[in-house]
Legacy VTK file of the C-alpha trace (Angstrom):
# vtk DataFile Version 3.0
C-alpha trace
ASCII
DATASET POLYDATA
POINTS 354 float
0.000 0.000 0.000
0.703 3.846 -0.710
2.320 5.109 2.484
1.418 8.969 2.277
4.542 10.889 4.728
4.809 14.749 6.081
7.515 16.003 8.287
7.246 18.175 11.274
10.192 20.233 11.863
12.442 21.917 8.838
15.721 22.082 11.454
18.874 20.111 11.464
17.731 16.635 12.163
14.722 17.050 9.577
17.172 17.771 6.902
18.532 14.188 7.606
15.063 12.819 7.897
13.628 14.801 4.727
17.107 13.196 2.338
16.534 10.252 3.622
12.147 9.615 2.663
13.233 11.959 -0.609
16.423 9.085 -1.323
13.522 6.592 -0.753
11.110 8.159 -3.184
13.288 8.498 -5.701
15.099 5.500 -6.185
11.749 3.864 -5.748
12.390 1.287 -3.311
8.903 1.608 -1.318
5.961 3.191 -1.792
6.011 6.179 -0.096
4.466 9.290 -1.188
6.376 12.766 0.876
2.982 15.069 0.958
4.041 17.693 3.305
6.311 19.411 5.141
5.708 21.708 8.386
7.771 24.289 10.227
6.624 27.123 12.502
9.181 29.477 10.188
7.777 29.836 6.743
10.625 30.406 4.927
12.368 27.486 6.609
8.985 24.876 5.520
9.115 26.753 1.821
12.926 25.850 1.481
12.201 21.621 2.368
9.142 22.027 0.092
11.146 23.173 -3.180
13.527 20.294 -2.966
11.188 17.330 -1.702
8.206 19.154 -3.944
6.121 18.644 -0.895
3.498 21.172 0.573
4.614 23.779 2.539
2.560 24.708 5.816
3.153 25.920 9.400
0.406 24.138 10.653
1.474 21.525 12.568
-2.424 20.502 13.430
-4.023 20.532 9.905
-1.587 18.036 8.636
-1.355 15.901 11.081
-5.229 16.101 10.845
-5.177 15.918 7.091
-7.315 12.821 5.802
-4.170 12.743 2.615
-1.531 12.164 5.433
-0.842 8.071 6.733
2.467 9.283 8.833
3.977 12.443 10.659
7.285 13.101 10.961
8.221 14.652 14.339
10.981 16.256 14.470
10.599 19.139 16.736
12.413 20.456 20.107
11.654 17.946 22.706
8.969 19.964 25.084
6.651 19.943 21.916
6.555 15.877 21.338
3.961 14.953 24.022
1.748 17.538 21.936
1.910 16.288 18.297
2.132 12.058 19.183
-1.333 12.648 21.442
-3.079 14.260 18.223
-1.284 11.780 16.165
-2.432 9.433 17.851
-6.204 10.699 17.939
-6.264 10.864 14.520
-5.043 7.296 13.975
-1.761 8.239 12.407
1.395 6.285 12.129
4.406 8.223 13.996
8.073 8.705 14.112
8.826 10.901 16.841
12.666 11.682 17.507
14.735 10.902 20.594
14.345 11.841 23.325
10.631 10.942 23.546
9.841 14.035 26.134
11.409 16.118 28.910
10.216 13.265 31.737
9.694 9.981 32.495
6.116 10.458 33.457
4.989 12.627 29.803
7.084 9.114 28.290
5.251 6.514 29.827
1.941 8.118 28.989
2.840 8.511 25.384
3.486 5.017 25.301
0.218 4.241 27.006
-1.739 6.121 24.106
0.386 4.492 21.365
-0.411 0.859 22.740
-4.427 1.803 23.248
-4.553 3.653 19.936
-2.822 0.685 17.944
-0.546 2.773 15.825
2.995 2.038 14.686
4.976 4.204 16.305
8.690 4.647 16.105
11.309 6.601 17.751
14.777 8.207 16.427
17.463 6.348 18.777
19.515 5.854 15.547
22.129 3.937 16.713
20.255 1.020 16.460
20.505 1.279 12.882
24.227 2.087 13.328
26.663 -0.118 10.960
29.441 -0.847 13.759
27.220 -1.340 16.487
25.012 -3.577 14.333
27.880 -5.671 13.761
29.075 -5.305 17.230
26.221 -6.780 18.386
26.661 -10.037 15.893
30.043 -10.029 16.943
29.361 -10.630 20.803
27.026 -12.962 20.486
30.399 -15.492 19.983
29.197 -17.725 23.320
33.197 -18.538 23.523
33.841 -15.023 24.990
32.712 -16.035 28.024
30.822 -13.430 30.205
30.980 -9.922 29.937
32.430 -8.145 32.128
32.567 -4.429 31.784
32.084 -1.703 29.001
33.443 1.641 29.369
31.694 4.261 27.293
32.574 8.024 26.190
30.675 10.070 24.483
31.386 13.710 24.172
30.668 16.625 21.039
30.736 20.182 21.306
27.610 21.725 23.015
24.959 21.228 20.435
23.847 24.983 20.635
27.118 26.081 18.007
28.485 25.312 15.353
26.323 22.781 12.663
23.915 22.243 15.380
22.762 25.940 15.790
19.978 24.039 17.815
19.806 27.116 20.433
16.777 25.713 22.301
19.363 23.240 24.058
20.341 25.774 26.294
16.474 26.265 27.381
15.466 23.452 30.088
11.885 24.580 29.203
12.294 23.496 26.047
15.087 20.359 26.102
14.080 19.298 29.393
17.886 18.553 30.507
21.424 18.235 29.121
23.752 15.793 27.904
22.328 12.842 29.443
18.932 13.229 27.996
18.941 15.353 25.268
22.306 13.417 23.616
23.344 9.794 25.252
19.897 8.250 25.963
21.076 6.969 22.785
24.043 5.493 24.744
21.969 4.518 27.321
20.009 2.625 24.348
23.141 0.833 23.587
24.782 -0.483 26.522
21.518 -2.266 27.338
21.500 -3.513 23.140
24.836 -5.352 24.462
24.554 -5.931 27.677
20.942 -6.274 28.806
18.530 -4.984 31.372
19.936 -2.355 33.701
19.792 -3.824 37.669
20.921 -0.061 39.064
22.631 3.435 38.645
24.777 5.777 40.042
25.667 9.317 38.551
26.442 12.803 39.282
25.741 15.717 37.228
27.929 18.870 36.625
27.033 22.406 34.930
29.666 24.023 33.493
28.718 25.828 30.784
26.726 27.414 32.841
22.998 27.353 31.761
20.512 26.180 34.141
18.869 22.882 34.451
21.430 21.786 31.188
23.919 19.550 32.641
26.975 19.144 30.349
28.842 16.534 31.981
27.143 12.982 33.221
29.747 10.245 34.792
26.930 7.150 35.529
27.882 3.179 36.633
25.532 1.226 35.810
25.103 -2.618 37.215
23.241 -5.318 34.676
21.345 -8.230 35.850
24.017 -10.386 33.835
26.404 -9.027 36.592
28.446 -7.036 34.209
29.245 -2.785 35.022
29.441 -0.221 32.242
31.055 3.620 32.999
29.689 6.422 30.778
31.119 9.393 30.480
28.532 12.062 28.655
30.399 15.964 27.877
29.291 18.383 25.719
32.527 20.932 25.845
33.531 23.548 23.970
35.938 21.712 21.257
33.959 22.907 18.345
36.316 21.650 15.541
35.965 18.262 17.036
33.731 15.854 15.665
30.736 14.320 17.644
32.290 10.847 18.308
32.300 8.282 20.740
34.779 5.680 22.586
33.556 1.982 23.110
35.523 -0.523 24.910
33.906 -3.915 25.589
35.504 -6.636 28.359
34.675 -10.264 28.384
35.982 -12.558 29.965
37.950 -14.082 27.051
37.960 -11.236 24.218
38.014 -7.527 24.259
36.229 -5.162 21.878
37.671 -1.492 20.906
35.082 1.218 18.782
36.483 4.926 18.581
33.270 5.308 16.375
29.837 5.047 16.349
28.362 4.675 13.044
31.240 3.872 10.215
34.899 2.671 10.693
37.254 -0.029 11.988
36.084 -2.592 15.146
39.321 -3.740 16.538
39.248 -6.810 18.730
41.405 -9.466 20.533
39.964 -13.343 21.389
41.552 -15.984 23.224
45.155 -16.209 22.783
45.268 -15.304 19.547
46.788 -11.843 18.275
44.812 -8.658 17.858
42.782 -8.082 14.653
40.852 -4.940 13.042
37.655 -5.464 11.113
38.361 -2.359 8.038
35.058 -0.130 8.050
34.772 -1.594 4.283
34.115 -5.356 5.550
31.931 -3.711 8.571
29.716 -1.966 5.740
29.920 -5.363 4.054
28.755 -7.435 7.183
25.830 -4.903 7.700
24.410 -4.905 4.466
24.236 -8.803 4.704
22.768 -9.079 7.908
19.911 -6.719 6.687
19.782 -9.019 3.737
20.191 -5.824 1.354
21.771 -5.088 -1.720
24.646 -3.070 -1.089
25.424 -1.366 -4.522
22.148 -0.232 -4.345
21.541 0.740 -0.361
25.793 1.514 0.027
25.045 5.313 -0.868
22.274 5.386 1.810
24.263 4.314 4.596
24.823 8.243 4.906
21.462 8.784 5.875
21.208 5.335 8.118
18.955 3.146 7.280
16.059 3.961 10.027
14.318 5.879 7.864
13.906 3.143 4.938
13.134 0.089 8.105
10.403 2.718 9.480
9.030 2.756 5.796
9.314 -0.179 4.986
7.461 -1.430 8.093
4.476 0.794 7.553
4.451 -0.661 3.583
4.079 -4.249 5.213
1.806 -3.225 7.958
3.952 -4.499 10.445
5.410 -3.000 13.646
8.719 -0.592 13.555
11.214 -0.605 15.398
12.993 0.641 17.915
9.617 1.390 19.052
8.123 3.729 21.947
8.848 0.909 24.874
12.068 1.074 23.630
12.908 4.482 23.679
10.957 3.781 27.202
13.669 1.415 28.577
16.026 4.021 27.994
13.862 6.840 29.789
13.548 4.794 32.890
17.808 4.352 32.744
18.069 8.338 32.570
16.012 9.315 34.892
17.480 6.715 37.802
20.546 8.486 36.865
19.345 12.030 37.754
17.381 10.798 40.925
21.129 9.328 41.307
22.781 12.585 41.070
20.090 14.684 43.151
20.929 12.045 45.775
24.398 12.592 46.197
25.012 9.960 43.598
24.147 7.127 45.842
22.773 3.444 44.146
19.299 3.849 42.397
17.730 0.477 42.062
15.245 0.389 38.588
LINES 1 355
354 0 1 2 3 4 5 6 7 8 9 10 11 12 13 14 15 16 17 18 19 20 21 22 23 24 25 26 27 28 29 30 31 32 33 34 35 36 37 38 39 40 41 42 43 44 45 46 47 48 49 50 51 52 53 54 55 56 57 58 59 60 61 62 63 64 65 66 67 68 69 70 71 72 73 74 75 76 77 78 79 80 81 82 83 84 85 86 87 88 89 90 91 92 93 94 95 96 97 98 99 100 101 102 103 104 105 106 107 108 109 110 111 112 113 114 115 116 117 118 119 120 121 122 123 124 125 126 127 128 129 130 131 132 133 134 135 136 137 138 139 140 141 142 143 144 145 146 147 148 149 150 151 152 153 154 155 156 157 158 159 160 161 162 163 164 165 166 167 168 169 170 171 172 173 174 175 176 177 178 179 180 181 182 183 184 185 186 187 188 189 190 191 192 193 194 195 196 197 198 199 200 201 202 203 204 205 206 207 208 209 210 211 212 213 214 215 216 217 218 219 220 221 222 223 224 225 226 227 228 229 230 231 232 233 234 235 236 237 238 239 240 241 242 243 244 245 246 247 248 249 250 251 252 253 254 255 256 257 258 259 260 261 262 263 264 265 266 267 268 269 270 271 272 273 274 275 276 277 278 279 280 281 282 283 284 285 286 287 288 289 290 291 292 293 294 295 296 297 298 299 300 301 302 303 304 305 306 307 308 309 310 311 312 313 314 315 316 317 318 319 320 321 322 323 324 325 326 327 328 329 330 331 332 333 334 335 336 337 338 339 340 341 342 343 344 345 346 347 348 349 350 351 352 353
């Protein structure tokens, strides 16, 4: 079936959404039909439309209540998600909300309530599931001769998300974002370390504020213990290093093999198993491994890979009437994670049990 699309939000993570439906479209590899495209600025709405040749609005409510539209896009500053999903999900439309989900645990959880009663697909932007590495990560670990795992230490740091290509200015607003680093940026790391190493028993974490703007923490250091019995460290920073890339380090410990990552989407997984020497995986045969474990083509999906694939699976799930994923009570699971970790920190960092 026809899969009719429109996007909310014309800023810098709906140009990555908009390429990505428009790379869809036009190579014709579901079909999707992109209708419309919404942003509160005009101009900005006018801009998307001319390339995608979508309608323009800045009407946020008349297309998601637009009998012509099967699937919003929302891709708005955080405070204004719980809004748009509840009218999405009156008006029986399919979603993709981005990450996080809202500013709190409690707006989450009933989002996810209203998905599950309405019966709508409903998917969420923690994009690192769709990651190349960490897909083959994943496939990697499963190796039962590792033994158990042990611990995972995890940095993630990027320039504060209010300069440079960003521009995203409403960071800096906890009215708007909600929180900092922790929320805003590595619930997608919380995503991850429970992708490899399972449900979360308890946290610790403090919080700092250096930058300065209140209620917008930009350094998180968190433990967290897994029911397996493994520990994970995260370190989350947004500094002021603006000519360094966004990038994070992954370091995985089993018991008989160790796992290195200095990226988080393409390049080299170095590893060591056993006795035997250390190897590197090139990003080629990672992009290579990927591909085949989506069962894909990859001359024709390689030049996508620069979009990720999460917007083609979201698609392509709504064109087979069949769930999406990562879904709400996924992006859920990670909600609960970060907000132990601030009850954590507002408790003098002591153990918060989930």
């Amino acid at each position: 079936m026809t899969v009719r699309v429109a996007l909310i939000g014309c800023g810098f993570i709906g140009r990555f959404h908009s390429a990505a439906i428009r790379a869809v479209v036009s190579r014709g590899l579901l079909d999707v039909e992109y209708v419309a495209v919404c942003d509160k600025d005009a101009e900005r709405a006018r801009s998307f439309a001319r390339i995608t040749g979508a309608e323009a609005t800045t009407d946020a409510a008349a297309v998601i209540d637009s009998p012509d539209i099967d699937a919003v896009y929302i891709c708005v500053p955080t405070a204004h998600h719980k809004e748009l999903v509840l009218r999405a999900v009156a008006q029986g439309k399919h979603i993709f909300c981005e990450k996080p989900l809202a500013t709190n645990l409690a707006d989450v959880e009933e989002m996810v309530t209203a998905v599950d009663e309405a019966s709508v697909k409903a998917a969420v932007g923690l994009v690192l599931r769709h990651s190349p590495i960490l897909t083959v990560l994943h496939e990697l670990i499963q190796d039962a001769t590792l033994g158990r795992l042990m611990a995972v230490v995890f940095r993630d740091d990027q320039f504060f998300p209010v300069m440079g290509q960003y521009a995203s200015d409403w960071r800096k607003d906890v009215t708007v974002a909600g929180a900092g680093t922790l929320l805003e940026h590595s619930i997608h790391d919380i995503d991850i370390l429970h992708w490899l190493a399972g449900p979360v028993r308890s946290v610790r974490g403090t919080t700092r504020n250096f930058a300065g703007h209140e209620g917008i923490e930009d350094l998180v250091v968190a433990t967290l213990a897994f029911e397996s019995g493994a520990q994970a460290s995260l370190t989350s920073i947004w500094h002021s290093v603006i000519g360094r890339p966004s990038t994070r380090l992954i370091e995985l410990f089993f018991e008989k093999g160790i796992f290195h990552l200095d990226h988080d989407y393409l390049g080299p997984i170095q590893l060591q198993k056993h006795a035997l020497s250390a190897e590197t995986i090139p990003e080629e045969e990672v992009q290579r491994r990927y591909l085949e474990l989506l069962g894909l083509d990859g001359d024709e999906f390689q030049g996508m890979l620069r979009y990720s694939l999460e917007d083609y699976a979201f698609l392509k799930a709504l064109t087979e009437d069949r769930a999406p994923f990562p879904d709400f009570h996924t992006a859920l699971e990670a909600h609960r994670v970060v907000d132990a970790i601030y009850r954590s920190g507002q408790g003098g960092g002591q153990d918060v049990v989930l």
